[in-house]
N, C-alpha and C positions, 0 to 999 in steps of 0.2 A: 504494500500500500504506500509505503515512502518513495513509492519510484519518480526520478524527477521526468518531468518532462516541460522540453522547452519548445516557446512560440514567438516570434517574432513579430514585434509592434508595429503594425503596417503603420503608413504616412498621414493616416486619420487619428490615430490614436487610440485604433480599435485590434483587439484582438480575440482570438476564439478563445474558448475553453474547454480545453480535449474532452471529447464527446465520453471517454472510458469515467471523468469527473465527473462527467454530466449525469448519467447514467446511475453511479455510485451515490452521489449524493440529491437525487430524483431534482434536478437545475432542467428544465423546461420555458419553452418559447411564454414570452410575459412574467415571468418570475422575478421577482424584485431583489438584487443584487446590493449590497452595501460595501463600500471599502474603506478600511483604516491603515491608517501609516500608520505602522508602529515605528519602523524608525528608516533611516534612510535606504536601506535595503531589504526591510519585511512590508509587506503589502498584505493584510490579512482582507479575502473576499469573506461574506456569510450572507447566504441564502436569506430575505427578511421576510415577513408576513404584515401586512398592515391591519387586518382582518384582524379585530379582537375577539374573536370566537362566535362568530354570527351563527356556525353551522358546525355540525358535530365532527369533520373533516378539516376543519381548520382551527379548530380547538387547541391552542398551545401555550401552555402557561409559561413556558421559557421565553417568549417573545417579550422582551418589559418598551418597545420603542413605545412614544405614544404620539398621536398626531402630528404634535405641534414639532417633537424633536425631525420627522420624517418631513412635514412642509420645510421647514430650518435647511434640510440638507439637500432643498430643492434648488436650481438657480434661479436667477430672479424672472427669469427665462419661462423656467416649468413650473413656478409659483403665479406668474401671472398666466399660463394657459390653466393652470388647476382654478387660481381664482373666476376667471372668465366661466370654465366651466360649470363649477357650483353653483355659482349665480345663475347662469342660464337654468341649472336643473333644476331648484331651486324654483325659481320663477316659473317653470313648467309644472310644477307638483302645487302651485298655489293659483293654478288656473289661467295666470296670463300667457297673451299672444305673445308668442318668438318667432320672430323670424329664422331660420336655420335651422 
């Protein structure tokens, strides 16, 4: 299970994560992904959940993020597409017209 294996940081800044990870630690298309620097050469990934236990499949007491920490580590970028969209739903669930 410690076997290394290397990937190289294409010119976007993007990189895969070998599918045998994937796999191993069930990392699937839409999965919410967190990273910490620990220090100049550890990058720790971890699988996160934002779902507080809505449904008995995604029940997880080890998960302690809570909203506000997860908007926080959004950029200001995908905090104003997150806000936009709340609001729009929001506004959809209290009956007014949306365009879109």
């Amino acid at each position: 299970m410690n076997r290394k294996i290397v990937r190289v940081l294409g010119k976007r800044g993007r990189i895969t994560i070998p599918y045998e990870i994937r796999v191993r630690n069930k990392i699937g298309y839409n999965d919410i992904l967190s990273f910490e620097e620990k220090d100049a050469n550890t990058i720790i990934v971890r699988k996160e959940k934002l779902c507080g236990g809505c449904t008995p499949e995604c029940f997880d007491e080890t998960n302690d993020i809570s909203i506000e920490d997860f908007l926080d580590s959004l950029t200001p970028e995908q905090q104003r597409k997150a806000t936009i969209y709340l609001n729009l739903l929001w506004a959809k669930k209290e009956g007014a017209k949306v365009n879109g």
